[in-house]
N, C-alpha and C positions, 0 to 999 in steps of 0.2 A: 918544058912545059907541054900538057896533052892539049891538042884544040877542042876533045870533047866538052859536050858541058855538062855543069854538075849539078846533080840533082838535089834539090834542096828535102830533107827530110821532113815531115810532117811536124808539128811542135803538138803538144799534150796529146790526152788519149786519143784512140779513136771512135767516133762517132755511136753511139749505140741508133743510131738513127737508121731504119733499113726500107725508107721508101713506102708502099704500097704496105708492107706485112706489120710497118707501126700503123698508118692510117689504119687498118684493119681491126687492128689490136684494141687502139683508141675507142672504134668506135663496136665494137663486142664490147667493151669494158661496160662503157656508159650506158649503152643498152640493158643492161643488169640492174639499172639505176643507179652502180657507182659513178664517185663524182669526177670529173676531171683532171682535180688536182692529186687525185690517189695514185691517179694512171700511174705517173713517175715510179711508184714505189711497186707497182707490179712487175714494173721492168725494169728496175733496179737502177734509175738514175732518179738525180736531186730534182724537184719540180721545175727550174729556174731552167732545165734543158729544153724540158716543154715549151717553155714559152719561147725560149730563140728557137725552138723550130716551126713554132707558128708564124717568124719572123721571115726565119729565111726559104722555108717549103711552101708554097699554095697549095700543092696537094692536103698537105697537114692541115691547113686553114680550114681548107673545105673538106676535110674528113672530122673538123673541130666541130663544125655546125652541124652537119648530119648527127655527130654522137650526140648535142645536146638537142635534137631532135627526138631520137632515138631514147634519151633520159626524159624527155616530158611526156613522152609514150608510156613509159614503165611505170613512171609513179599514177600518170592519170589513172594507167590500168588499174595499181593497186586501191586508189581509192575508189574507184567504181565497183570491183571485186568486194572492200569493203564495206560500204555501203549496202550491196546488196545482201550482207550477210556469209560471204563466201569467205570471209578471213576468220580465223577463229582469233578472239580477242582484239580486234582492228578497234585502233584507237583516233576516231577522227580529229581530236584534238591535237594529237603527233602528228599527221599527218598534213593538217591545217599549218602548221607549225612548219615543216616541213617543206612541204610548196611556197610558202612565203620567204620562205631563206635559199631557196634554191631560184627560185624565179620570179624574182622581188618586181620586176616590171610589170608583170602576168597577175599575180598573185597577191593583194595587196589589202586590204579595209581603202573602203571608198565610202567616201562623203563627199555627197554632191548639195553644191549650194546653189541654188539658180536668184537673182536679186533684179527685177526691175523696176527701174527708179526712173520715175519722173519728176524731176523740180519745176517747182514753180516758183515763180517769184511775187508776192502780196506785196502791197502798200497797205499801208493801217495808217486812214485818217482820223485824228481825233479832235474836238473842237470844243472847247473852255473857258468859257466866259472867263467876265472882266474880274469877276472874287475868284474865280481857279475852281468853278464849279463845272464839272463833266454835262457836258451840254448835249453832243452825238457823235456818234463813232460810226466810219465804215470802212470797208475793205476792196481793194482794186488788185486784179488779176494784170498783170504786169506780162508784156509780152514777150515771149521767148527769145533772147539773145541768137543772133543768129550764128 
């Protein structure tokens, strides 16, 4: 028997993962305004790879945030482009649409309720003679519970 030792072979593919030139990739992609989860199919793996390598790289985490930085840039751009008329056929309603599904936190219908309420608490005296005839009535301002 040899004393060398034995090198264990690697189990399934290997990696499509290349460091610095996917973060890169990642974040050129999203910059165009595509979405994150397409990235996978530009570079020809299942999305599910994405995500464990947002697991296991911090580089990829934080080249994750920059791209969807870099994608709130794009689209604000185009709506502002829009807006001003520089789109031809810009349809703010798709676009409305649009921003809401991409960055549902940001982007939302808001309705704001504001309510102040003070209670009080009344006493209502009433006073009834002896046939059950309404005699007088009043009311007392009851002091706030502390």
């Amino acid at each position: 028997m040899s004393d060398k030792p034995v090198k264990k072979k690697p189990v399934g593919r290997p990696t499509k993962y290349k460091g610095e030139e996917t973060c890169n990739a990642l974040i050129e992609h999203m910059a165009r305004g595509l979405s994150y989860e397409s990235f996978g199919a530009v570079i020809n793996v299942n999305r599910s790879n994405i995500y464990e390598w947002e697991k296991k790289h911090p580089e990829f985490r934080d080249a994750k945030k920059e791209a969807f930085e870099k994608n709130r840039l794009f689209w604000e751009s185009v709506g502002v482009e829009g807006t001003l008329g520089n789109i031809k056929n810009f349809n703010a309603t798709m676009w409305i649409f649009n921003m809401k599904n991409r960055f549902p936190n940001e982007w939302k219908d808001r309705s704001e309720l504001k309510q102040d309420l003070t209670l009080k608490t009344v006493e209502f005296k009433v006073e009834v003679g002896e046939d059950g005839e309404f005699l007088t009535s009043r009311q007392e301002l009851l002091p706030e519970p502390d």
